[in-house]
C-alpha positions in Angstrom: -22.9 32.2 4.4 -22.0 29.7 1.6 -21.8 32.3 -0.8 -19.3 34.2 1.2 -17.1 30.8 1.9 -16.9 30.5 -1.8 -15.9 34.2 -2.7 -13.3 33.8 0.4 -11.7 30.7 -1.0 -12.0 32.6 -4.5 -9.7 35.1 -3.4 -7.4 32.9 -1.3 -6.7 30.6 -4.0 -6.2 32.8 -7.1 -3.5 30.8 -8.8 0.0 32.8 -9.2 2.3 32.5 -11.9 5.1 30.3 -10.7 8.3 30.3 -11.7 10.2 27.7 -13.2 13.7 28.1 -11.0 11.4 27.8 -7.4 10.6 23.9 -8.1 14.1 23.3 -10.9 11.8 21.2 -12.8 9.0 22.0 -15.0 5.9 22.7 -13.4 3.2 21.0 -15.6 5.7 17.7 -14.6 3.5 15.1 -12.7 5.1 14.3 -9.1 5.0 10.8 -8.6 4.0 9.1 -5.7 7.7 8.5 -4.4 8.9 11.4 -2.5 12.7 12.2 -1.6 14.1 11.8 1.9 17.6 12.5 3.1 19.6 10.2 5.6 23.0 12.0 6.0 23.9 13.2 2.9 22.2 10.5 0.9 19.1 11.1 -0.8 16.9 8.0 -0.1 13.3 8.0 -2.6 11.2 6.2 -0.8 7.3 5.7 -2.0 4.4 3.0 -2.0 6.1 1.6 -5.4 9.6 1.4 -3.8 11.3 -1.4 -2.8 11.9 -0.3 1.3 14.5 -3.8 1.7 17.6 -2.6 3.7 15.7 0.6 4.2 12.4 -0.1 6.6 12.9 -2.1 9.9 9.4 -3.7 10.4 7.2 -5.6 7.3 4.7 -3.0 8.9 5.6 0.5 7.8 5.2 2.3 4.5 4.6 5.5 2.4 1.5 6.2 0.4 2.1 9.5 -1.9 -0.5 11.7 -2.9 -0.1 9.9 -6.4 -1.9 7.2 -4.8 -3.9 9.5 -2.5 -5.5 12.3 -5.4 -7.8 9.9 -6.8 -9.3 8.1 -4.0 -13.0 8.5 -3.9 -13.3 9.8 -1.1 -16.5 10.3 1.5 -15.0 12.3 4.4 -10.7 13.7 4.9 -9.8 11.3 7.5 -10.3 8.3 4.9 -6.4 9.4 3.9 -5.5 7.3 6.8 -7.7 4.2 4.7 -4.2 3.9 2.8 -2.7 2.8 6.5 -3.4 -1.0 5.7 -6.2 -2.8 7.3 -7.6 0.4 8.8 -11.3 1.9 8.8 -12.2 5.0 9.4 -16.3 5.8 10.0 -18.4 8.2 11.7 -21.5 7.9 14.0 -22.1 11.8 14.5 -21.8 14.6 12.1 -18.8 15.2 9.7 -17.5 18.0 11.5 -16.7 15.0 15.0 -13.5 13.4 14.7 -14.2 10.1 13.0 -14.0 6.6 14.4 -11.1 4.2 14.0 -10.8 0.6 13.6 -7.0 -1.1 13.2 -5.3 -4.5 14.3 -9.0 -5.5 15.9 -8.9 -2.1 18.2 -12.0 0.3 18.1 -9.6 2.8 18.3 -12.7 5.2 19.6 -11.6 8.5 18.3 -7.9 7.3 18.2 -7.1 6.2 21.5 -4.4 3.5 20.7 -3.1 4.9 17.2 -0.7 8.2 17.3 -1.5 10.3 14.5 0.9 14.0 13.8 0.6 16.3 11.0 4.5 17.8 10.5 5.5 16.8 13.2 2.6 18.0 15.6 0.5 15.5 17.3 -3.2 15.1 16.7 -4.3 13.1 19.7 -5.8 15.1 22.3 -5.3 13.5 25.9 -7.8 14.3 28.4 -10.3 15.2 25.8 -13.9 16.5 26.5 -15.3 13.2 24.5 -12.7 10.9 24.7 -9.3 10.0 25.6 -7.2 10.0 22.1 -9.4 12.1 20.3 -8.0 12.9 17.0 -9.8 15.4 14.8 -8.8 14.8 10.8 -11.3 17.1 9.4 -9.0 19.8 9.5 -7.1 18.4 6.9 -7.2 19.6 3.1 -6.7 15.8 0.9 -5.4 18.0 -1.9 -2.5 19.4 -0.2 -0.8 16.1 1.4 2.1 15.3 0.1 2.2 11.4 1.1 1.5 9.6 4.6 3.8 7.5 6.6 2.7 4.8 8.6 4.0 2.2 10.8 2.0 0.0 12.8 2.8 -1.6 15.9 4.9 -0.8 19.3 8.4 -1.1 17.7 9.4 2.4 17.0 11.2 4.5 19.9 9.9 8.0 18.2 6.1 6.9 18.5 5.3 7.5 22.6 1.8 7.9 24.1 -1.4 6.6 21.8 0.6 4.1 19.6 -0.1 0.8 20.8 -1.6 0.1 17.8 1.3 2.0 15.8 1.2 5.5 14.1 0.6 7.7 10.9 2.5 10.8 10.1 0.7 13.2 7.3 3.3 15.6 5.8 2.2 18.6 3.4 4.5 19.8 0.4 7.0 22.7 0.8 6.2 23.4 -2.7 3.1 22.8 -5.0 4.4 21.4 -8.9 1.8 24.2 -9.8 -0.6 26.2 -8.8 -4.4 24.8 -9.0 -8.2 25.4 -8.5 -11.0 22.7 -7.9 -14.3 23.2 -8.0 -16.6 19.8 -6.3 -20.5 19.9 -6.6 -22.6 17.1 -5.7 -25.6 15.4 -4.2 -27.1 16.3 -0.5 -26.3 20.1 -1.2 -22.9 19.1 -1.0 -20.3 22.5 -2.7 -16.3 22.4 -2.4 -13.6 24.5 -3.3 -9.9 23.7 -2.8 -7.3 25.7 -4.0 -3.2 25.8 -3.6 0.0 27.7 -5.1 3.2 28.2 -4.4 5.5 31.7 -5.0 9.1 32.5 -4.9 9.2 35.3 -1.9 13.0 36.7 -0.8 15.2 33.6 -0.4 12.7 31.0 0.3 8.7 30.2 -1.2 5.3 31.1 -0.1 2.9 28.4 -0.5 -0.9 29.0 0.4 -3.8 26.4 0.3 -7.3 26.9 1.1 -10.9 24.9 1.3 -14.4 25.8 1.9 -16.8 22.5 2.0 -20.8 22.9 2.5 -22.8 19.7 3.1 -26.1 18.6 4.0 -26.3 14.9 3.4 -28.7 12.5 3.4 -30.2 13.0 7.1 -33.8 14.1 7.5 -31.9 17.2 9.8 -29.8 18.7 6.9 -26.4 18.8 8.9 -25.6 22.1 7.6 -21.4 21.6 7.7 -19.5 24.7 6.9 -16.0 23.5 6.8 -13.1 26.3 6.1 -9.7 25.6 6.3 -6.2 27.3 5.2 -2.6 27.0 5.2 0.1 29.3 4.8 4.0 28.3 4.5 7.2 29.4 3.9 10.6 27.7 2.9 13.7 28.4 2.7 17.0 26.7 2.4 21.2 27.2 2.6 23.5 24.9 1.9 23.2 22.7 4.6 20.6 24.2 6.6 16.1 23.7 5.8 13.7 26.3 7.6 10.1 26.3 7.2 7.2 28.3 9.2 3.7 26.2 8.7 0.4 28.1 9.7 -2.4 26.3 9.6 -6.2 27.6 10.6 -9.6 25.3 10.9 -13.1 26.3 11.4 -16.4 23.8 11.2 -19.9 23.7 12.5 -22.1 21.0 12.0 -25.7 20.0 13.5 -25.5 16.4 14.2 -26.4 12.9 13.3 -25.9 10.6 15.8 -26.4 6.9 16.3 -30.3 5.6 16.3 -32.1 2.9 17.9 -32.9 0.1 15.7 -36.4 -0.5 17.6 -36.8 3.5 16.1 -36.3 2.1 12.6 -38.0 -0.7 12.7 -41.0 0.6 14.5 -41.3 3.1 11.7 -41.2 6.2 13.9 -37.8 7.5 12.3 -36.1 6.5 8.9 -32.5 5.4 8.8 -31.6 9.1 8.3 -33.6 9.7 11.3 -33.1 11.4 14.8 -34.0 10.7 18.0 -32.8 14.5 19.2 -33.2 16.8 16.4 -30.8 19.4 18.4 -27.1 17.8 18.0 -24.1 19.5 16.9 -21.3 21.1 17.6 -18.2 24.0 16.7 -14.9 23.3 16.7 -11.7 25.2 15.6 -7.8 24.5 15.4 -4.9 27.0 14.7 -1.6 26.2 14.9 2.0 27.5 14.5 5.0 25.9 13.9 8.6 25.7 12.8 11.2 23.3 11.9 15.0 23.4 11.4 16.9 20.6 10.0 20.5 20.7 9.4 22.2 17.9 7.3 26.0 17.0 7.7 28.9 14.9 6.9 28.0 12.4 9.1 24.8 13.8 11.1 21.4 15.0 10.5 19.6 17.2 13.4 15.6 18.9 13.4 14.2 20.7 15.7 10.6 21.3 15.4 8.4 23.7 18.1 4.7 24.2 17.8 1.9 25.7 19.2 -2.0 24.8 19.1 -5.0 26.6 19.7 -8.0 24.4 20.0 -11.6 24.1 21.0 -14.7 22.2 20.6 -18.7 22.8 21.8 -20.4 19.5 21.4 -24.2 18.7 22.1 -24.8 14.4 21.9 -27.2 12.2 22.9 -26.7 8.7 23.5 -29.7 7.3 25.9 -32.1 9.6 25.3 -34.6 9.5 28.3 -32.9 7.0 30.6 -31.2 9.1 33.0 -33.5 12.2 33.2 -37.0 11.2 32.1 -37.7 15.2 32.4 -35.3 17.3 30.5 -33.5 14.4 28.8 -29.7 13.2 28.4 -28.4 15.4 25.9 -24.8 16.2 26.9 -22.8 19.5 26.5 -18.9 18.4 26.1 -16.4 21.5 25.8 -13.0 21.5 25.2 -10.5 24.3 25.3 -7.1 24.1 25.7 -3.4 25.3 24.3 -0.7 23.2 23.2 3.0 24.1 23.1 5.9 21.5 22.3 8.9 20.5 20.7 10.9 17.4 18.9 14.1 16.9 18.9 16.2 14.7 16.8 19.9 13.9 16.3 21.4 11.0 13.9 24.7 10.2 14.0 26.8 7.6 11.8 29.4 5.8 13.9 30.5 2.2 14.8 29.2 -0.8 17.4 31.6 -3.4 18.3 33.1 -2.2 15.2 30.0 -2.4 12.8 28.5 0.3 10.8 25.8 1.9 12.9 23.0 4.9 12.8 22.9 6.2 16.3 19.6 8.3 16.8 18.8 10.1 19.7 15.8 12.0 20.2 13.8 14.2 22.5 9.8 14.9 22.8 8.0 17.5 25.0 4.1 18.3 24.9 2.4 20.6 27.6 -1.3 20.1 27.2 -3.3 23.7 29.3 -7.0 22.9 29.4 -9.4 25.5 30.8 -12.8 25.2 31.8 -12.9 21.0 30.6 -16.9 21.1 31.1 -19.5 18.0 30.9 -22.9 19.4 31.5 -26.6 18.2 30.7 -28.1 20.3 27.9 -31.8 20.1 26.4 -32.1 21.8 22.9 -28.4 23.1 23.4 -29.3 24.7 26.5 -27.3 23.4 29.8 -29.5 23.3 32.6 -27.1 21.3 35.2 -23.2 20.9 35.4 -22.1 17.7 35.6 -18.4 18.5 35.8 -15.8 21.5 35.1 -11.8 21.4 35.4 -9.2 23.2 34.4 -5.7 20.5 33.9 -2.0 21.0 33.1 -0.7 18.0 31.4 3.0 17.7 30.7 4.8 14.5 28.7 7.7 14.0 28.0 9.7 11.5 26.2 13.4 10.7 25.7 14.6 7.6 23.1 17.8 6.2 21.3 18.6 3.7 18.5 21.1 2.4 17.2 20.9 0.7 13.9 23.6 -2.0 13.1 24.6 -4.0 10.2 26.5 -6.8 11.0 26.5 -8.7 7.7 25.7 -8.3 4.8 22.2 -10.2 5.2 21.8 -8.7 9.0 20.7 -5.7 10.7 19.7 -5.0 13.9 17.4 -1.9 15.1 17.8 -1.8 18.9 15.8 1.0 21.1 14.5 2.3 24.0 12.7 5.1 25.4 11.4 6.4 28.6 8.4 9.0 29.1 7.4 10.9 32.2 3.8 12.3 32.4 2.4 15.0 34.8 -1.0 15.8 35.5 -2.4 18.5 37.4 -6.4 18.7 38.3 -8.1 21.5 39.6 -11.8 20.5 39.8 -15.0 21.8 40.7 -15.0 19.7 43.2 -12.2 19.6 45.5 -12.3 16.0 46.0 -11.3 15.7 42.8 -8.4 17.8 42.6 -4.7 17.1 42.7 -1.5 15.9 41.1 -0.1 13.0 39.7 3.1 11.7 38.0 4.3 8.4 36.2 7.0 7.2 34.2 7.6 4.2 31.8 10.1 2.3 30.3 9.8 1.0 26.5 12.4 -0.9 25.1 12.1 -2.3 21.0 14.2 -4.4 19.1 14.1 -5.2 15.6 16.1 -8.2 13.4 16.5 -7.6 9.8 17.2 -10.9 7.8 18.4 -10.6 4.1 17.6 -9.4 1.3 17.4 -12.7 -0.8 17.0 -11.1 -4.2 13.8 -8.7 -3.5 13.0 -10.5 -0.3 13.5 -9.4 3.8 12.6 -11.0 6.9 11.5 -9.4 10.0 11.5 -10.5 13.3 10.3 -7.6 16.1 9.7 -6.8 19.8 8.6 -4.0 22.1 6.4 -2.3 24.3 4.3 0.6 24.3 1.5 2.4 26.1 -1.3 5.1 26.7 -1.8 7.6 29.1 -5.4 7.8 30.8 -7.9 10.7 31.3 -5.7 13.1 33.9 -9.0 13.4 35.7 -9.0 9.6 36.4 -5.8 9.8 37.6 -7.3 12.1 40.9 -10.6 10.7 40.6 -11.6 9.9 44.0 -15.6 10.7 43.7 -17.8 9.9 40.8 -19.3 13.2 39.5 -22.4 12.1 38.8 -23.6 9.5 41.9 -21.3 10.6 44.1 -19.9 7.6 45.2 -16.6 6.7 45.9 -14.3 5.9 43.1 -10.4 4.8 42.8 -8.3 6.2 40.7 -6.8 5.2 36.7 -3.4 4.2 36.6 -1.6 7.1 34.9 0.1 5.5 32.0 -0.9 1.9 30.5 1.6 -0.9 29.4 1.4 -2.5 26.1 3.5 -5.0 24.7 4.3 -6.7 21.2 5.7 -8.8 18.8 5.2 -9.8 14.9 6.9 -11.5 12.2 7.2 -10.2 8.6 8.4 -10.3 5.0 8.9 -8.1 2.5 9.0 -9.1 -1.1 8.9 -8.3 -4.8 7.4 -11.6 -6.8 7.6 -9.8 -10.1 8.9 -6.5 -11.0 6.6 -3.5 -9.5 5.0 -5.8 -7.2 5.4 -5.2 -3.8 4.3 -7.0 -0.7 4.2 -7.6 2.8 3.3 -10.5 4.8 3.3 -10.2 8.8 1.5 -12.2 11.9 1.8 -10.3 15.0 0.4 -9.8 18.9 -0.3 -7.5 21.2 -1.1 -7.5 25.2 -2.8 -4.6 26.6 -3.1 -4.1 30.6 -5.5 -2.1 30.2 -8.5 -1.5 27.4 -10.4 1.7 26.9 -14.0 0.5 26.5 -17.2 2.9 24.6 -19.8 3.2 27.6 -23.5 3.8 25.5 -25.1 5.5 28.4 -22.2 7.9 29.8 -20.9 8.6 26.6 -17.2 8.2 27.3 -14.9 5.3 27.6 -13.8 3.1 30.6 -10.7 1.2 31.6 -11.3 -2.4 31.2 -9.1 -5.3 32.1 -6.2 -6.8 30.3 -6.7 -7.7 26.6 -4.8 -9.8 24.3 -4.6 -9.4 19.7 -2.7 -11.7 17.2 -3.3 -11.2 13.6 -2.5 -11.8 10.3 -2.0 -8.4 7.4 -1.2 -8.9 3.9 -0.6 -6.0 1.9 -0.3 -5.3 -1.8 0.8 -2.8 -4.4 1.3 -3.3 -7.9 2.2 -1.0 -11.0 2.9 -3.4 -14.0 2.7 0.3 -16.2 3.4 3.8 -15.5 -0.5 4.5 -15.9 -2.1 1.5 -14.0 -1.4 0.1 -10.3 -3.3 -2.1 -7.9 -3.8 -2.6 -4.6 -5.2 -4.9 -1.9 -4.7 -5.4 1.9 -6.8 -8.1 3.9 -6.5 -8.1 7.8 -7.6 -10.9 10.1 -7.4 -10.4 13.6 -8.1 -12.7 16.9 -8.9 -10.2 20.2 -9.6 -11.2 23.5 -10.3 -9.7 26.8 -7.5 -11.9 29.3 -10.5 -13.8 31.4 -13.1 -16.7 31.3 -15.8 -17.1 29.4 -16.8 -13.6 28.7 -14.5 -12.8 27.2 -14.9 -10.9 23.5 -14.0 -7.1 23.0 -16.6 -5.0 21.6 -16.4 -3.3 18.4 -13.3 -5.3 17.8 -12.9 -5.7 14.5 -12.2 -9.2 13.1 -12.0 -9.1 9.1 -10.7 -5.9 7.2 -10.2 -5.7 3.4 -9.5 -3.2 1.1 -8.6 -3.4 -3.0 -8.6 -1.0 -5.6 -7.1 -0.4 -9.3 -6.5 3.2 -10.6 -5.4 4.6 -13.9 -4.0 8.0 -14.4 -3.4 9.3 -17.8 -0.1 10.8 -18.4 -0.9 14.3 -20.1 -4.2 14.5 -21.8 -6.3 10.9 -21.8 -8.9 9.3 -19.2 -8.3 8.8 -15.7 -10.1 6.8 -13.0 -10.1 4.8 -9.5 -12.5 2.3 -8.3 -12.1 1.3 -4.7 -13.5 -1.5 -2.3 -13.8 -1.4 1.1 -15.6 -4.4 3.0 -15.3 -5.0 7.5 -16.7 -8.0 8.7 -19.0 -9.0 11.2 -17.8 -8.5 14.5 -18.8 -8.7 18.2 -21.2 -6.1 19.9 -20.8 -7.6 23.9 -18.4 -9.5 25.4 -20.2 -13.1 25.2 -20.6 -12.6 21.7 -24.3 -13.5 21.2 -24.7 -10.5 19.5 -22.5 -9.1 16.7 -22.4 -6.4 14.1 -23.8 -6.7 10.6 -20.9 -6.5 7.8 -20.1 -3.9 5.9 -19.3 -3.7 1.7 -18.7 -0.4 -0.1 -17.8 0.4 -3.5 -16.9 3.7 -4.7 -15.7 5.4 -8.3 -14.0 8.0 -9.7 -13.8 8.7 -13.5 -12.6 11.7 -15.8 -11.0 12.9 -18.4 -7.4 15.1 -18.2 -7.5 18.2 -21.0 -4.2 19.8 -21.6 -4.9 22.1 -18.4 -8.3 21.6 -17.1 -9.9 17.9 -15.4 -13.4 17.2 -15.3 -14.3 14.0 -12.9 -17.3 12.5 -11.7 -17.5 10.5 -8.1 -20.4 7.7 -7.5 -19.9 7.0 -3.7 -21.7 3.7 -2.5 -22.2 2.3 -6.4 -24.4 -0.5 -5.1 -26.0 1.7 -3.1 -25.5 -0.8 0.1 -27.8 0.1 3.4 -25.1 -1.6 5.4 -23.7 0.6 8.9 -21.2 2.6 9.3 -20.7 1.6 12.9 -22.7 -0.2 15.5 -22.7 -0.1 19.0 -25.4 -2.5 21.7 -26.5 -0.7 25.0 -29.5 0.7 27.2 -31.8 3.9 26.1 -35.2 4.9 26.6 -37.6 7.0 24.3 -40.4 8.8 26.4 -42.7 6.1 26.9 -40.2 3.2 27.5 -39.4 1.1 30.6 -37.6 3.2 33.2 -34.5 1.1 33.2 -34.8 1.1 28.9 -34.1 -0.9 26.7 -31.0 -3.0 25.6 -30.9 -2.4 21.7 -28.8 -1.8 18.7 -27.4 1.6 17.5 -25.9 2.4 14.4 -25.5 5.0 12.2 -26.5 4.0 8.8 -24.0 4.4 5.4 -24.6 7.2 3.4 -26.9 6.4 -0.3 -25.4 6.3 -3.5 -24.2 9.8 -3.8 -22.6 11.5 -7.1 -20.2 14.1 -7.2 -18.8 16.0 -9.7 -15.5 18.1 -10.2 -13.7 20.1 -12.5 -9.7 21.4 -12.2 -7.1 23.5 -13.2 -4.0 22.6 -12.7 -4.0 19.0 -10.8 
């Protein structure tokens, strides 16, 4: 099977002779990481090295380029979202799961409160099989990202359901510089091959990427991923007028390795690389189509993008073990398959407020989610042998906003917005009780103030509200599939709301950075339940935090970063009153130096999370966390070798944590109340050679 992934990726990514007159630049020239966008008819570079005064609205948004991205030691593809400051991305089941998230002191879950899209097409999957949010990066090929854009918190009218916590939008080139070929080989069986290339085709140009990854990993069950993923898109413009048509196709399988009992462990009967249920796993694929149209004028800009997804998923977990069914076990079956079709609309329009320069923006969102045959089952050895539930939902959002951008001075802007979104959500169960229809609507206004600049320096002062939609199955809920007792129903969509203060400044020349202290008020948390696997609505919550952020490039070769996050969250009531797996301290730092034409190159990157609470009176917390990982190489005049050392100090720390009830065989009945984590990965080396990067 490996051999054919690799002679299929082979073939796929044979590198094409490109021409000079598709890219009008030469294409051994290194893209930086600043990359161009047009407002109007003004072209607008904006990049992590670029000073965003007059430009961004919020001291919390930003660009990272794939200058910044390419040499990021790297241990799975959704740690390209680790550039979104004071976020962490880690895993507790096999590579092939959608990873978990931690940002502004949320355990995001699988991405609950943090709206992710990849050109324009959401990843967040609402009324997920596993989780309400869940947002699957694996899909993504590092290589072939162009730069992510991320803005964090509730003050931006084009971010609707899942960005409480703020957003990240991931946008691949039109056109690879050059075509190129890597080749990644390293410990724990792990193979990769990634390759890309662009071609001039008619009017427009062809550009194809491709990766197959293989990967075992430490675990005493080798976890046998078998990634493939491709891309296929084509580009062509007029004078005025951008097309593109973006394919995109994901396949992975994976046998899992879940979360273990620390008793396990420290009884001796399993290792850290352990499992309790040797028979975990799952499939998953993702294919997508979609098209954009943008059209810049005089005095306007519109884009229209539509899209369509095909997704599933076939996932076998195992939280409790024995506590539930002492017989045939708790192993549960979760599948997922659904279609997605939507659209975006945009329209920017200069004109005048009260007689001041303004950017009016208006904009329109539709997403129809059509899930079939939603099952939760009980499995043992990937066999079901009961149904827990089965539905089949409709789930239709759609959202409406418009801004208007002022300056009023000189030294003042103004970004004032609202939107409104209207969800509905149709349930047809296996039971009939649980059938039925719901709707909801919501209102969410945001206002920014824009103070300055002062030489390099802005002020920020922001407002605004937000929110999340629920489960649709809570939302006609009425008896609980597994007791069968009564149940009420979720409230459809969930308020949050926000405010933060910021600056933006440039000290000394190629330094940026960004200072902001902000909160955040949830009605409603989604909580990780251990022994059913899924998440709950909890009460109100309330965040304030502190995030200072860092770039600096005092040469063309060298740049530094570092980002620290502190954050304060709270459940609303007395005394019990901490939110698990919210995470307190967050830092990241790391210097990189990338020879220009033939020389060395190399990264080294530090990533630490701090202790933070487990249950909500705090009496037990999880242990922190302290990674440091390398990259080093040397650039010929057409080839790269590298080598990556993940994990340098070879740290024994966890990836995540998580305090509940299970029960091995010859436990208590009711179990018992223990830590679960899933353990870092060892010191791991990898090593690479290119053509063409």
């Amino acid at each position: 099977m490996r051999l054919f992934i690799v002679l299929f990726l082979l073939a796929l990514c044979l590198p094409w002779a490109v021409p000079k007159s598709v890219f009008g630049q030469d294409p051994r020239e290194e893209k930086s990481d600043s990359v161009p966008v047009f407002v109007l008819d003004t072209l607008v570079v904006i990049g992590r090295i670029d000073d965003l005064t007059r430009i961004a609205i919020t001291a919390s948004e930003g660009r990272v380029g794939i200058a910044d991205i390419k040499l990021r030691p790297m241990v799975r593809e959704g740690e390209v979202l680790e550039a979104v400051p004071g976020m962490i991305l880690t895993q507790h089941a096999g590579d092939g799961k959608s990873n978990q998230m931690f940002v502004r002191g949320f355990n995001l879950d699988h991405g609950t409160d943090f709206a992710s899209r990849v050109e324009g097409m959401p990843i967040n999957m609402p009324t997920h099989a596993h989780g309400q949010g869940y947002t699957d990066l694996n899909f993504l090929i590092p290589d072939a990202i162009d730069y992510v854009e991320y803005k964090l918190g509730v003050y931006y009218a084009g971010i609707g359901d899942f960005g409480s916590a703020g957003g990240a939008d991931i946008w691949l080139p039109e056109v690879y510089p050059r075509p190129f070929l890597r080749l990644d080989a390293g410990s724990y069986s792990y193979l990769r091959l990634v390759g890309a290339g662009s071609t001039t085709v008619g009017p427009g140009v062809l550009s194809l990427a491709g990766e197959a990854r293989g990967y075992d990993g430490p675990w005493d069950i080798p976890q046998n991923l078998q990634k493939l993923s491709g891309i296929a898109r084509y580009t062509w413009h007029t004078t005025a007028h951008e097309f593109t048509v973006l394919g995109m196709g994901y396949r992975n399988s994976w046998d899992g390795s879940d979360q273990i009992p620390e008793r396990a462990v420290a009884a001796g009967v399993i290792d850290r690389f352990g499992q309790v249920d040797s028979t975990l796993g799952g499939i998953t694929h993702r294919f997508s189509l979609s098209g954009r149209w943008r059209h810049v004028g005089n005095t306007s800009v519109q884009a229209l993008d539509l899209y369509g997804i095909y997704y599933d998923l076939d996932l076998y977990s195992n939280f409790t073990y024995f506590l539930d069914d002492p017989v045939t076990g708790d192993q549960l079956n979760q599948v997922d398959n659904r279609v997605i079709v939507g659209a975006n609309f945009r329209h920017s329009q200069e004109g005048r407020l009260f007689g001041r320069p303004t950017l009016y923006t208006a904009g329109l969102q539709t997403r129809a989610d059509f899930i079939n045959d939603l099952g939760l089952y009980n499995a043992q050895r990937r066999q079901r042998v009961r149904t827990i539930r089965v539905d089949d939902v409709i789930e239709w959002g759609n959202g409406l906003y418009i801004t208007a951008e002022s300056r009023w001075t000189e030294k003042f802007r103004t970004l004032l917005g609202l939107r409104g979104d209207f969800y509905l959500f149709d349930v047809t169960s296996d039971n009939p009780l649980n059938s039925g229809d719901a709707t909801d609507a919501i209102l969410t206004p945001k206002l920014s103030l824009m103070f300055g600049p002062w030489g390099s320096t802005e002020l920020y002062l922001s407002g605004g509200f937000g929110f999340h939609s629920n489960d649709a199955r809570g939302t006609t809920q009425k008896i609980d599939p597994k007791t069968g007792e009564p149940v009420s129903a979720v409230n459809p969509l969930v308020l949050s709301r926000g405010a933060e203060l910021g600056v933006r400044s440039t000290p000394v020349e190629n330094w940026r950075t960004t200072l902001t202290a902000w909160a955040l008020e949830l009605d409603s948390e989604l909580l990780f339940v251990g022994d059913a696997g899924t998440t709950e609505p909890t009460e109100r919550s309330r965040r304030f935090g502190v995030t200072w952020t860092n770039f600096y490039r005092p040469t063309p070769m060298l740049s530094m970063d570092f980002d620290v996050a502190l954050v304060h969250a709270r459940f609303a009531t007395e005394p019990e009153d901490y939110i698990p797996g919210a995470m307190e301290t967050v830092l990241a730092a790391g210097v990189m130096w990338d020879a220009i034409g033939r020389g060395v190159f190399g990264a080294v990157r530090l990533r630490h999370f701090g202790a933070y609470p487990l249950i909500e009176d705090n009496s037990i917390r999880a242990r922190p966390a302290t990674l440091l990982n390398a990259t080093l190489g040397y650039r010929f005049s057409g080839a790269r070798l590298g080598l990556s050392v993940l994990n340098i100090m070879g740290a024994t720390a966890s990836d995540i944590e998580y305090f509940y009830a299970s029960r091995g065989r010859s436990e208590p009945p009711d179990g018992v109340d223990d830590i679960h984590f899933k353990t870092v990965e060892p010191r791991t080396v990898r090593f690479s050679v290119s053509w063409g990067l």
